[in-house]
C-alpha positions in Angstrom: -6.8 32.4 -2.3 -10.4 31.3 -0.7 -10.6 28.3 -3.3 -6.7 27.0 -2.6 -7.6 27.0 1.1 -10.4 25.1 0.3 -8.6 22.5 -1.8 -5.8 22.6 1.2 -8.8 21.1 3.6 -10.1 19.0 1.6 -6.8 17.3 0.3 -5.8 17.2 4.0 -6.9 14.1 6.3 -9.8 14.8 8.8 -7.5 13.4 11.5 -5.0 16.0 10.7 -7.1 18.8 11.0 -8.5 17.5 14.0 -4.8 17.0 16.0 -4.3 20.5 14.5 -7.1 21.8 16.5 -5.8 19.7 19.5 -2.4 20.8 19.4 -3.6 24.7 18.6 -6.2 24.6 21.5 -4.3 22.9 23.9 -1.0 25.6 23.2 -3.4 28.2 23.3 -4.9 27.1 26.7 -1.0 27.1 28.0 -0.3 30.2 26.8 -3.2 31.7 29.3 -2.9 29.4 32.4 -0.7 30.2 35.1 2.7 28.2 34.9 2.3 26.4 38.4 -0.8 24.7 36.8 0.6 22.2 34.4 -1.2 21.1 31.4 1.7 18.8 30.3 -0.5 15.5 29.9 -2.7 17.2 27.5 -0.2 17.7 24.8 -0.3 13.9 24.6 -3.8 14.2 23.0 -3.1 15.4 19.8 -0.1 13.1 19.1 -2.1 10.0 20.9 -4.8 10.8 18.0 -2.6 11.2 14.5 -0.6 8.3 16.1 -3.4 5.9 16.1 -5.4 7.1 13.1 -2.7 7.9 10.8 0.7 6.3 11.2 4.0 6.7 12.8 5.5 8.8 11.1 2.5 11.7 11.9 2.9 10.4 15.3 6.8 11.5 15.2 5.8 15.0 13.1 3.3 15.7 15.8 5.6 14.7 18.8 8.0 17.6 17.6 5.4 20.0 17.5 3.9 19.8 20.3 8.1 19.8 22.2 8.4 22.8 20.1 4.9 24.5 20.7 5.8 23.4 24.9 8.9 24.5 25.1 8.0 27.8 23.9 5.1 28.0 26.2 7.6 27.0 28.7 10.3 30.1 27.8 7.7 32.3 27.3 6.1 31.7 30.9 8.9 31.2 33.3 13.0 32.5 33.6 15.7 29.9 34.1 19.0 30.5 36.1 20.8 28.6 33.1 19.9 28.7 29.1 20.7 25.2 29.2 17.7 24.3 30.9 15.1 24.5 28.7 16.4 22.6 25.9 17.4 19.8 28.2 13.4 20.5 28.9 12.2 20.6 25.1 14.9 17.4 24.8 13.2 15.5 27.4 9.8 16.2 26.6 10.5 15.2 22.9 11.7 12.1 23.9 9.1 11.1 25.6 6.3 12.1 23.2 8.4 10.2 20.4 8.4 7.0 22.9 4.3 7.3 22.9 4.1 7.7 19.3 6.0 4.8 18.6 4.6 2.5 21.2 0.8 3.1 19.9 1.8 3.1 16.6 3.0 0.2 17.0 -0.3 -1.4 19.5 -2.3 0.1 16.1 -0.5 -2.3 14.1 -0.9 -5.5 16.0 -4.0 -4.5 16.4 -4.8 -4.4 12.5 -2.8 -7.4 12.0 -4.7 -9.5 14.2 -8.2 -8.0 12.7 -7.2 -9.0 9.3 -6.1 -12.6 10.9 -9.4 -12.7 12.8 -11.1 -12.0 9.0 -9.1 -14.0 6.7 -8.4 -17.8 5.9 -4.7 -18.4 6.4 -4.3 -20.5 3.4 -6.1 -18.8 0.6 -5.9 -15.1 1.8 -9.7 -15.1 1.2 -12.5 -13.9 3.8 -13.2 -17.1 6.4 -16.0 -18.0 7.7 -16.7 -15.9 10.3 -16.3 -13.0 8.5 -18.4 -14.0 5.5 -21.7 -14.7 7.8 -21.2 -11.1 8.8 -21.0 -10.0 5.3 -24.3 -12.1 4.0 -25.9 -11.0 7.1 -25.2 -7.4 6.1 -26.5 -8.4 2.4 -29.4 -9.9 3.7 -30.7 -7.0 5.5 -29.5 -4.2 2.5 -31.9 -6.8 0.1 -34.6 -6.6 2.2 -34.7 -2.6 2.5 -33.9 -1.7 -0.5 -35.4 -5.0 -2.4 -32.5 -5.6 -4.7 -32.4 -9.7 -5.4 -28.5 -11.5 -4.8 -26.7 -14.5 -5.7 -25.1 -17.2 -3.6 -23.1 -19.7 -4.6 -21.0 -22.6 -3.1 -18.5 -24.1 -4.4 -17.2 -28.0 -3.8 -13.8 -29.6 -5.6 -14.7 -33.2 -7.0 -12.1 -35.7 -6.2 -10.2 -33.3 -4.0 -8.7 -36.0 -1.9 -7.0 -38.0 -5.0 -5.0 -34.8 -5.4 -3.5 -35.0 -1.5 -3.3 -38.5 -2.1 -1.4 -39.0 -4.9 0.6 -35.2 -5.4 0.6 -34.5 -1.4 -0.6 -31.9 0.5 1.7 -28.8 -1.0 0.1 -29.6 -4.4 -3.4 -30.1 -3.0 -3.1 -25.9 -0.8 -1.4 -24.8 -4.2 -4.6 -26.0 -6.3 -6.8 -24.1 -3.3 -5.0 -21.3 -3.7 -4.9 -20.9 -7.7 -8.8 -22.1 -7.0 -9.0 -18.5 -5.0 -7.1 -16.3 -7.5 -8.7 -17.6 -10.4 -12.3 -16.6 -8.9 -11.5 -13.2 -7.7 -10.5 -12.5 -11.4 -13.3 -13.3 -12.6 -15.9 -11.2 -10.0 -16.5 -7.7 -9.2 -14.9 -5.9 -6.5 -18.4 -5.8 -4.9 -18.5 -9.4 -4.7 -17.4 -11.7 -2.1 -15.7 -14.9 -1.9 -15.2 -17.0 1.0 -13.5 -20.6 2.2 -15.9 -21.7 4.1 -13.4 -25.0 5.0 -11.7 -27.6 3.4 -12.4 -27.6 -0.4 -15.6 -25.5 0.3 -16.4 -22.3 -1.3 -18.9 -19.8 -0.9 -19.2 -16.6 -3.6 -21.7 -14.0 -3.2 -23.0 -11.7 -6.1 -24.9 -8.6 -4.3 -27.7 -7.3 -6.6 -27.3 -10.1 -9.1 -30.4 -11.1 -10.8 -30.6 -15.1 -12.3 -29.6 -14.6 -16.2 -26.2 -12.4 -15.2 -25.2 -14.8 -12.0 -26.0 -18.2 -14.2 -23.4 -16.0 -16.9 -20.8 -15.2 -14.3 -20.5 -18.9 -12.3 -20.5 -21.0 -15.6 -17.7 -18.2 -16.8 -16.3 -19.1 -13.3 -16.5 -23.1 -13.5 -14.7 -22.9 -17.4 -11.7 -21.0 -16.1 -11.3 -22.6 -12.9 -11.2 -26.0 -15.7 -8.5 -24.5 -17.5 -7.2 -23.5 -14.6 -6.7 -27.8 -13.1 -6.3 -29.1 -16.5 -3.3 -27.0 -17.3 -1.7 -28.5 -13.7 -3.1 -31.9 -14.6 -5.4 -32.4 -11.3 -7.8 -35.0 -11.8 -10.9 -32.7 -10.2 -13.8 -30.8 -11.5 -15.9 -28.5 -9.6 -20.0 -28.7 -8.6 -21.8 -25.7 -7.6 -25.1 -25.1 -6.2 -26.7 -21.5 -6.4 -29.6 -19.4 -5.4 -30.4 -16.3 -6.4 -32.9 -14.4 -4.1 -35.5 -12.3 -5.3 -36.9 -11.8 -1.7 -34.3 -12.3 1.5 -34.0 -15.1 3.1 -35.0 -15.4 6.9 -31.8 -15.8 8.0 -28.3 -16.9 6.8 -28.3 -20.3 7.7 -31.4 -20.6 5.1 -29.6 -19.1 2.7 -26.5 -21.4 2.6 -28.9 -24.3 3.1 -30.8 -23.4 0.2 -27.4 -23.4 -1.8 -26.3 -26.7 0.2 -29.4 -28.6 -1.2 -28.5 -27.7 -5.2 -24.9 -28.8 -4.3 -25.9 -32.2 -2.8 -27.9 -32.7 -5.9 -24.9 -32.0 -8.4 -22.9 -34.4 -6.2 -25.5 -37.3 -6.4 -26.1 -37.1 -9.8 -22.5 -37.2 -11.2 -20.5 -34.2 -10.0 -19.3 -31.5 -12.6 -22.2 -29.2 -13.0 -23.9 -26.2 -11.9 -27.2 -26.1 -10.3 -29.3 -22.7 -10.4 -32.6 -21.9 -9.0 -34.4 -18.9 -7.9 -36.2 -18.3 -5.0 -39.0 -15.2 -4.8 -40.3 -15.3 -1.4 
């Protein structure tokens, strides 16, 4: 019995337990107060919680029990001239806890929907790049504590233009787009990818040492070859990467250190990768 219960609490969501407690505490508190002191507004607390850290429908499940757990505080407490009353009461009051629910449940959405806008590029459905300065930035400071060494790599399309110019621009957001997909099959879920704008892309390999992130981007750069030459777009793809063996000071450095390897590719033909390391 003792080892179900505990497979009960830990199968169960924190936040349910914890609008449990609410709702228990709250009834209990009623229960023991005088009925001229009203504690209506505090039976909101525990379906204001599951609401917003759960979903709606715990919002709706917790609406009817605190109208239930109420309105039998409310019988319980006080006499009514007409039996009618109190379930016009418990009616009410259910209403209104259901109108909450749905209202922040719905706030909690929007809310989530504009985050992951705020976070993502539109186009691609990959981090933008906003959000991937936080993510190095967090990187940075996890290699310099626990001195693990990362890659970073960025990404350029040769010739992307000649594909707008000559297929249009559905062809030239398609080959972006396949361009994402193809990459985040071919990285760990650890790793993160990034448009950073335009035909630019930025990959980062967290504890990725030189011989194992030179593997993974030249892996990268065949598929994404196969990938243009089975659509017939006339481009290739130049990358420049660093892998860091001690943090960078900041991450502008680090994308400036990966910016210099790229402009090199560019200048001396396109098509290539370019790998260094850097150890302090």
């Amino acid at each position: 019995m003792i080892e179900r219960i505990k497979f009960c609490c830990q199968s169960t969501p924190g936040f349910l337990i914890v609008g449990s407690v609410l709702l228990v505490a709250i009834a209990a508190v009623d229960f023991f107060t005088t009925p001229e002191l009203s504690l209506a507004i505090l039976y909101l607390l525990p379906i204001l919680w599951v609401a917003w850290y759960g979903d709606k429908s715990y919002g709706f499940l917790f609406s009817v029990l605190c109208a239930i757990v109420w309105g039998i505080n409310d019988i319980t407490s006080q006499s009514y001239s007409n039996s009618l009353f109190p379930i016009w009461n418990a009616l009410v009051r259910l209403g209104f806890f259901l109108i909450i629910s749905y209202l922040l449940s719905a706030q909690k959405l929007a809310y989530e929907r504009e985050k992951q806008f705020a976070r993502t590029d539109g186009l691609t459905g990959l981090m933008n790049r906003r959000f991937f300065w936080e993510v190095l930035e967090t990187e940075i400071h996890r290699s310099a504590r626990f001195k693990h060494p990362f890659t970073l790599a960025i990404f350029d399309v040769d010739n992307f233009k000649q594909v707008n110019d000559r297929q249009g621009h559905a062809s030239g957001d398609r080959l972006l787009q396949l361009l994402a997909k193809t990459v985040e099959c071919e990285i760990r879920a650890s790793d993160a990818i990034a448009r950073l704008g335009g035909d630019e892309f930025v990959l980062l390999l967290p504890e990725t040492d030189a011989n194992p992130a030179q593997a993974t981007l030249q892996r990268i750069r065949e598929q994404l070859l196969e990938m243009v030459c089975h659509h017939d777009w006339p481009v290739s793809f130049s990358i420049g990467a660093v892998t860091f063996s001690a943090p960078p000071d900041s991450v502008a450095d680090a994308i400036a250190a990966c910016d210099r390897l790229l402009y090199q590719v560019k200048n001396e033909g396109k098509n290539a990768v370019r790998h260094s390391t850097i150890n302090n």
